[in-house]
C-alpha positions in Angstrom: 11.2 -26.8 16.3 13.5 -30.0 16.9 14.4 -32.4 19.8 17.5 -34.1 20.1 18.7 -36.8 22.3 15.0 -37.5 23.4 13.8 -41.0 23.0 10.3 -39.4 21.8 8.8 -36.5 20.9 8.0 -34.5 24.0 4.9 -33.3 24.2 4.3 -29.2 25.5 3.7 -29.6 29.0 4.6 -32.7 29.9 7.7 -33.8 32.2 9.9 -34.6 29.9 9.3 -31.5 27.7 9.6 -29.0 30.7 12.3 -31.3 33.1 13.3 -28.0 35.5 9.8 -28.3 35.9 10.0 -31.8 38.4 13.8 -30.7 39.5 12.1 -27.0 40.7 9.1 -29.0 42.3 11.2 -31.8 44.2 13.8 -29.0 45.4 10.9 -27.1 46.9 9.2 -30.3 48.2 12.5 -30.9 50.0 12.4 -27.8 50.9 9.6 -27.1 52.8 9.3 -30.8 54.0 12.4 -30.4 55.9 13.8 -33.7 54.5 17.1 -35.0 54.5 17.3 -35.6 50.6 21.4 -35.2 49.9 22.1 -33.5 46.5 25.7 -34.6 46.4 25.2 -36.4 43.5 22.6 -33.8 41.4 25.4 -31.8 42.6 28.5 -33.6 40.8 26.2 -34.4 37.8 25.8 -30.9 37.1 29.1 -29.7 37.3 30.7 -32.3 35.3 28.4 -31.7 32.6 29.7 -28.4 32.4 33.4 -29.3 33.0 32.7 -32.0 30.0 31.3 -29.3 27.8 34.1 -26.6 28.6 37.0 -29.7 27.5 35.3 -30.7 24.1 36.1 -26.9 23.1 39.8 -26.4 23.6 42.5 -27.5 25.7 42.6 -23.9 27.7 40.1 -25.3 29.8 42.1 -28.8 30.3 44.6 -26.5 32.3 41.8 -24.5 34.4 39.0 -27.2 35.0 41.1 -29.6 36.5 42.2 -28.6 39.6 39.1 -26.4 40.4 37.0 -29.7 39.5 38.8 -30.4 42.7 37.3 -27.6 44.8 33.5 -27.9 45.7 31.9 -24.3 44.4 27.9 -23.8 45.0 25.8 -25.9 42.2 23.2 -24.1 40.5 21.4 -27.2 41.1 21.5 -26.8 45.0 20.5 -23.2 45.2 17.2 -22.8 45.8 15.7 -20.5 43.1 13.5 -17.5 43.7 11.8 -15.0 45.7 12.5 -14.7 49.7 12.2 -17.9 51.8 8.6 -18.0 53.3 7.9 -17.3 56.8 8.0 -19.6 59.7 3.9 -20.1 60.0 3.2 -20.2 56.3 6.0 -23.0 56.6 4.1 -25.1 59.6 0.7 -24.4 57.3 2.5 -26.6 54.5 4.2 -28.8 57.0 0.8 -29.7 58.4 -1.1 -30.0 55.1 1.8 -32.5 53.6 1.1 -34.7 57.2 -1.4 -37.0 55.7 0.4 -37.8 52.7 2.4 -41.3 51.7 5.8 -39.9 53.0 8.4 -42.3 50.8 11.8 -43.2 52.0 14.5 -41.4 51.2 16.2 -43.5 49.1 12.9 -43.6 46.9 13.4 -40.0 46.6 16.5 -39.8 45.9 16.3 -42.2 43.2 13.3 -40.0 41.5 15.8 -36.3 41.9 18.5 -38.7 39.9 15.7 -39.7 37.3 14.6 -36.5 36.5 18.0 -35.3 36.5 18.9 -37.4 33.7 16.0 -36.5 31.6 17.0 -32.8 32.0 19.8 -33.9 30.2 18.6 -35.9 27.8 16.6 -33.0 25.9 18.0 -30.3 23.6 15.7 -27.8 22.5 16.1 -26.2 19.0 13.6 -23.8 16.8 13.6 -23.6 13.3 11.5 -20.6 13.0 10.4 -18.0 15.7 8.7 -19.0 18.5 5.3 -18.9 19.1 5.6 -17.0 22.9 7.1 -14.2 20.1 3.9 -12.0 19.0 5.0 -8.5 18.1 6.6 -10.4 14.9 8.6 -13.0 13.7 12.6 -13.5 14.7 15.2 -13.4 11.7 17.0 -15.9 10.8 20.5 -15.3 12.6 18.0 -14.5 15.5 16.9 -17.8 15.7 20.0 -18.7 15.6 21.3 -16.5 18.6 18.2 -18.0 20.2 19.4 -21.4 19.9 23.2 -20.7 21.0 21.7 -19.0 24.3 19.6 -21.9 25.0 21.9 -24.3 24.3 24.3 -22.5 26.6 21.6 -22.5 29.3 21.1 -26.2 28.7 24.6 -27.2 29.3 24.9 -24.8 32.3 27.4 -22.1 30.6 27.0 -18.4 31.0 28.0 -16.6 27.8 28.3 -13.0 26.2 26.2 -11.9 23.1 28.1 -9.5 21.4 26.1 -8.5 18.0 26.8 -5.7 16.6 24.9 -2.7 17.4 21.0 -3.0 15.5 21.1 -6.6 15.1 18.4 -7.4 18.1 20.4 -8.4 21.2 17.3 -7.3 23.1 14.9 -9.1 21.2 17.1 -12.1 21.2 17.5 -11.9 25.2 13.7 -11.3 25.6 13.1 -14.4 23.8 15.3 -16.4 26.0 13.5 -15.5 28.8 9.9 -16.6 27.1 11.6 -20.1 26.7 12.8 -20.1 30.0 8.9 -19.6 30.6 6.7 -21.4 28.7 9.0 -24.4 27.8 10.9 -24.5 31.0 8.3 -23.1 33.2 10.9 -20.7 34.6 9.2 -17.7 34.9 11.8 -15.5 37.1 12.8 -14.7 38.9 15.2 -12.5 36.8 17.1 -9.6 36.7 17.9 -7.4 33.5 20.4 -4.7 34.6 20.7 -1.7 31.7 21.8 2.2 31.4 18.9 4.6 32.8 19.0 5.9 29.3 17.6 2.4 28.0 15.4 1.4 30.3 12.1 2.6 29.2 13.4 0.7 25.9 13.7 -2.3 27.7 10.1 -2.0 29.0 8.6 -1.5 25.5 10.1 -4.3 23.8 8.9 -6.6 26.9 5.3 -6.0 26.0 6.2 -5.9 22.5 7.6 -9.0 21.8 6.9 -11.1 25.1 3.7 -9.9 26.4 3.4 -13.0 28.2 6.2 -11.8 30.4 5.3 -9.7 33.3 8.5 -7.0 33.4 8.7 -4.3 36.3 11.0 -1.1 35.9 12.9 -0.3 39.5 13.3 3.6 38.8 13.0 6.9 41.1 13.5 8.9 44.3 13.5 7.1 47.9 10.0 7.2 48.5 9.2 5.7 44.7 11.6 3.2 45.5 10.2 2.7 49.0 6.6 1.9 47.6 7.6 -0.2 44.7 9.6 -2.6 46.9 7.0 -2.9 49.1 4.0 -3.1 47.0 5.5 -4.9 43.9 9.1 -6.3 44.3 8.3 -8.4 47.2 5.3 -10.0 47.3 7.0 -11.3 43.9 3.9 -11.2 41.5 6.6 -10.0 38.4 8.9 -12.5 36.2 11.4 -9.9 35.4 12.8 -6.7 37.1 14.5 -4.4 35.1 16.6 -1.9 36.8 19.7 0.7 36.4 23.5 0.4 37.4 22.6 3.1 40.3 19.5 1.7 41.4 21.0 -1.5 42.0 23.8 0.3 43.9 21.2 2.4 46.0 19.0 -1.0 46.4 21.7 -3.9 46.8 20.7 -4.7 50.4 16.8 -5.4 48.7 18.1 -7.2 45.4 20.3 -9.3 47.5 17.5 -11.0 48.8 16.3 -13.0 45.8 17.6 -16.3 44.6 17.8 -15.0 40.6 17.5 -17.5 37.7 19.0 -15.1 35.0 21.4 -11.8 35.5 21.1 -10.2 32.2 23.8 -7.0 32.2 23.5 -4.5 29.3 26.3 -2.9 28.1 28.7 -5.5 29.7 32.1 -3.3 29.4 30.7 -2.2 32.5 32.2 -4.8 34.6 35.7 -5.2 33.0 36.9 -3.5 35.9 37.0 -6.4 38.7 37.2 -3.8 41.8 34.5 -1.4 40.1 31.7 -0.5 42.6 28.8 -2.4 40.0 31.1 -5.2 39.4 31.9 -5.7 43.3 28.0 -5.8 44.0 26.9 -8.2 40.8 29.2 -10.9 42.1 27.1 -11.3 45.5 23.7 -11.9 43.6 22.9 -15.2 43.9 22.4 -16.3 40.5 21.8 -19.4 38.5 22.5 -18.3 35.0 24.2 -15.0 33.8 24.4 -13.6 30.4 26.4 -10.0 28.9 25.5 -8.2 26.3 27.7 -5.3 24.7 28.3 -4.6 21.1 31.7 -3.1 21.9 34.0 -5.6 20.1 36.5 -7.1 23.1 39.7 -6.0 23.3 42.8 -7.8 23.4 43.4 -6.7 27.2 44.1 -10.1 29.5 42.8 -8.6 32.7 39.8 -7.2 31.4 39.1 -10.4 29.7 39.7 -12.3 32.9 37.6 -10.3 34.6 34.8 -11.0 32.2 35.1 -14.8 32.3 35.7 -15.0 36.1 32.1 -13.4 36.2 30.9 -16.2 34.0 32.6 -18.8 35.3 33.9 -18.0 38.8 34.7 -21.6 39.7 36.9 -22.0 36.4 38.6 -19.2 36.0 39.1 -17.9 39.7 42.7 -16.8 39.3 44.1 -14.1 37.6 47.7 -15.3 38.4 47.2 -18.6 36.6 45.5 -17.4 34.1 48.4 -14.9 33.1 50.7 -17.5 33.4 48.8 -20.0 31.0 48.9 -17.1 28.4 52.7 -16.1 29.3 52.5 -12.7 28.6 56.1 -12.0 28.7 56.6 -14.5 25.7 53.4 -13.8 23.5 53.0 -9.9 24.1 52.3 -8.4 20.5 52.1 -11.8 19.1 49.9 -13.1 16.2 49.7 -16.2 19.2 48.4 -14.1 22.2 45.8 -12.9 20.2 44.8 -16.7 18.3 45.0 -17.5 22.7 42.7 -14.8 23.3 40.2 -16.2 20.7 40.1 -19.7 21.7 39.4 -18.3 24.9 36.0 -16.6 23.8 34.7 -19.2 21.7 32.7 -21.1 23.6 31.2 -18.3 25.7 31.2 -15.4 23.3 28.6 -14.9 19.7 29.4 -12.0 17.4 27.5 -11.1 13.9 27.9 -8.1 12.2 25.3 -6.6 9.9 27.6 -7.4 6.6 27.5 -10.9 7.4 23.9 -12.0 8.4 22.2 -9.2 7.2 22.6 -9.9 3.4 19.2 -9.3 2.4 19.5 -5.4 2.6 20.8 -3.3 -0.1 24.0 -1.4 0.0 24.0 2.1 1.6 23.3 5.0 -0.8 25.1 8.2 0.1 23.0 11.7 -1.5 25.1 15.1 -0.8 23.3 18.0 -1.2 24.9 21.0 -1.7 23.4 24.2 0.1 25.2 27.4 -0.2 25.8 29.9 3.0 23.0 32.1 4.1 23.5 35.8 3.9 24.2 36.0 7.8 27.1 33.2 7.1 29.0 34.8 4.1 29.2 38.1 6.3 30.8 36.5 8.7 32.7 33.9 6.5 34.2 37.5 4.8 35.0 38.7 8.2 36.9 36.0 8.6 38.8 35.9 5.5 39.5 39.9 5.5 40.8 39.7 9.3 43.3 37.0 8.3 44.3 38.0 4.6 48.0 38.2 5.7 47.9 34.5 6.6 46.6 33.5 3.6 48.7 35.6 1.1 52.3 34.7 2.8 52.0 31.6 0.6 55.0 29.5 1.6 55.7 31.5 4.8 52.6 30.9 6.4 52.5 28.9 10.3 50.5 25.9 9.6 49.3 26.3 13.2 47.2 29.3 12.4 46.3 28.6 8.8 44.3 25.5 11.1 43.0 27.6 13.0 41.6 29.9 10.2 40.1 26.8 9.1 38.7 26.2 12.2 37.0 29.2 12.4 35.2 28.8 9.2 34.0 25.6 10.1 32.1 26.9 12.7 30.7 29.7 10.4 29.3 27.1 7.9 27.9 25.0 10.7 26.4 27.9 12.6 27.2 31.8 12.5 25.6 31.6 16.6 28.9 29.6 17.5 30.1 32.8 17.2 30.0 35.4 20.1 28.4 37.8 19.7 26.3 36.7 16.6 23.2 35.9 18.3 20.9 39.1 19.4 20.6 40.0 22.8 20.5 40.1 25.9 17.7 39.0 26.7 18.1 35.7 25.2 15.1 34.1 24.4 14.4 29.8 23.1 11.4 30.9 21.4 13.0 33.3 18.8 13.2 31.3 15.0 16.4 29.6 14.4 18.7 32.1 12.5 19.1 31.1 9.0 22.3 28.7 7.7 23.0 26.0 5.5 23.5 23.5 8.4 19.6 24.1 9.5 18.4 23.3 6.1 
């Protein structure tokens, strides 16, 4: 693992290794304090960090940062991160124990929120092999490397989409971000990682897989299941991440709304494309610090789709579909080789693709073995039905409609796939599931 920008070597734990670690503490000491510490400044430091980042890539963001550096959207930095604000008397319990301490002025505070501030930025955090947090193995290369673009996303305060193709680890990768985000950040949650029901058992396993360290929960059920688990486990807030379906989130918004989350993971990210879409609607009220996509459906070359995708990243950048048309000029550049070079400078700082033919050179090509199995007995009497009903289609040569010839050919398709696809084929009634699979050359 390497350090750049850092004046020294950090060492694990300390302030300067972990510096959301002071920023988290002083925001909550304000906090509960009551005090009247302004983060204007933290405020402006942040977002022109990012604005600074966004204009070293292209000049696209030259046209869109400028005038909404001029607006004032919600800092990450002055959202208070985490779980449901305390009640009133466990507030007056820290009020009254922080009585007897050295209260400094605020100008003395506000000096230290600037100090730690700039040591925040002054740290870059890179591995060179998989971390140690990882235990159910060690991360490949170009998964390391997809480690270090999310975290040096995170680190300049950029949401992003990871877009490997499908078997390459996205999950692994993610699962590894948040680790960092807990043991060298000491960001444990809370966080959200929104999947397809059909996943999310997946999801689970390869949380105590790879992370164990990381305390995952699973939001799934009827009312009552729901019910319980928010009241038992979701809010008392003893979890770091909650993973959870599109509908459950639908059904549970009112709850989920509640929390202050440091990451919005979405699976399958295509999901929100559409802007007005139910899921996408309710995933733009979360209160969120970071956000990250993840779909290993290549992009397409659709503008408003594409907009919608980077207004959820970046909703104080790109918060206008008008302009952003305009800036492309789609009346000009439709089905040119220049709409499309637009569409990739677009993308490039937010977006990291890999295919397997590219990172994974290490395996061997694909071997393809055909075996040839000929038709069961049941199959060739009904491939020669088949062939004796339509012999006049297939001895009129020349003269023969190429509509039924297909469908001729259909038909003995589905004899060599399966002679039940055929009605009548199978015995009964009564139907029965535990009678033994009729013999073909498919089942073999």
């Amino acid at each position: 693992m390497a350090f750049f920008r850092g004046s020294s070597s950090p060492v694990p734990g300390s302030s300067l290794f972990r510096p959301d670690t002071l920023t988290h503490r002083s925001t909550c000491f304000c906090f509960f304090l009551g005090t009247s510490v302004s983060f204007a400044s933290l405020q402006q430091a942040d977002r022109s960090n990012r604005f600074e980042y966004l204009l070293k890539q292209t000049e696209l963001f030259a046209h869109f940062i400028q005038p909404a550096a001029q607006k004032t959207p919600t800092s990450p930095l002055k959202m208070k991160p985490g779980r449901p604000r305390i009640k009133k008397d466990e507030k007056q319990n820290l009020l009254s124990a922080g009585d007897n301490r050295h209260r400094r002025t605020e100008q003395e505070e506000d000096e230290e929120l600037l100090s730690e501030s700039s040591k925040a930025t002054n740290v870059c955090t890179r591995f060179d092999e998989s971390p140690t947090y990882v235990k159910g193995g060690k991360l490949r290369d170009y998964q390391i490397r997809g480690l270090n673009w999310l975290i040096s996303l995170y680190e300049n305060g950029i949401n992003g989409i990871l877009a490997d193709e499908m078997g390459l680890g996205k999950t692994l990768q993610t699962i590894s971000l948040l680790g960092y985000m807990k043991h060298y950040r000491n960001i444990p949650g809370p966080h959200m990682v929104l999947v397809p029901k059909s996943t999310l058992y997946n999801w689970m396993n390869e949380f105590n897989r790879w992370v164990p360290s990381i305390k995952a929960v699973c939001l799934i059920g009827d009312k009552d299941e729901r019910t319980a688990f928010i009241r038992d486990i979701l809010l008392p807030g003893e979890w770091d991440v909650c993973v959870t379906s599109y509908e459950m989130l639908i059904k549970e918004r009112a709850v989920f709304k509640r929390f202050n989350w440091r990451y919005l993971v979405i699976d399958e990210a295509h999901r929100i494309k559409n802007e007005k879409s139910k899921l996408s609607e309710i995933v733009r009220e979360f209160k969120t610090t970071n956000r990250l996509l993840l779909t290993g459906t290549p992009l397409q070359n659709n503008l408003h789709e594409l907009w919608a995708l980077l207004n959820f990243l970046l909703p104080d950048v790109f918060n206008s579909s008008e302009d952003f048309d305009a800036w492309f000029d789609t009346n000009n550049c439709l089905g040119d080789q220049k709409l499309v070079e637009r569409l990739h400078i677009v993308l490039r700082p937010f977006l990291l693709r890999r295919i397997k033919a590219d990172v994974e050179k290490s395996l061997l090509p694909k071997k393809e073995v055909k075996i040839y199995v000929g038709l069961s007995k049941m199959q060739r009497e009904w491939y020669t039905k088949i062939l004796m009903k339509d012999i006049d289609i297939l001895n009129s040569a020349g003269k023969m409609d190429k509509m039924r010839l297909l469908n001729v050919l259909m038909q003995l398709r589905k004899c060599c796939n399966h002679p039940y696809l055929f009605d009548g084929a199978e015995p009964g009634p009564p139907y029965t599931t535990d009678l033994p699979t009729a013999p073909s050359s498919s089942s073999c």
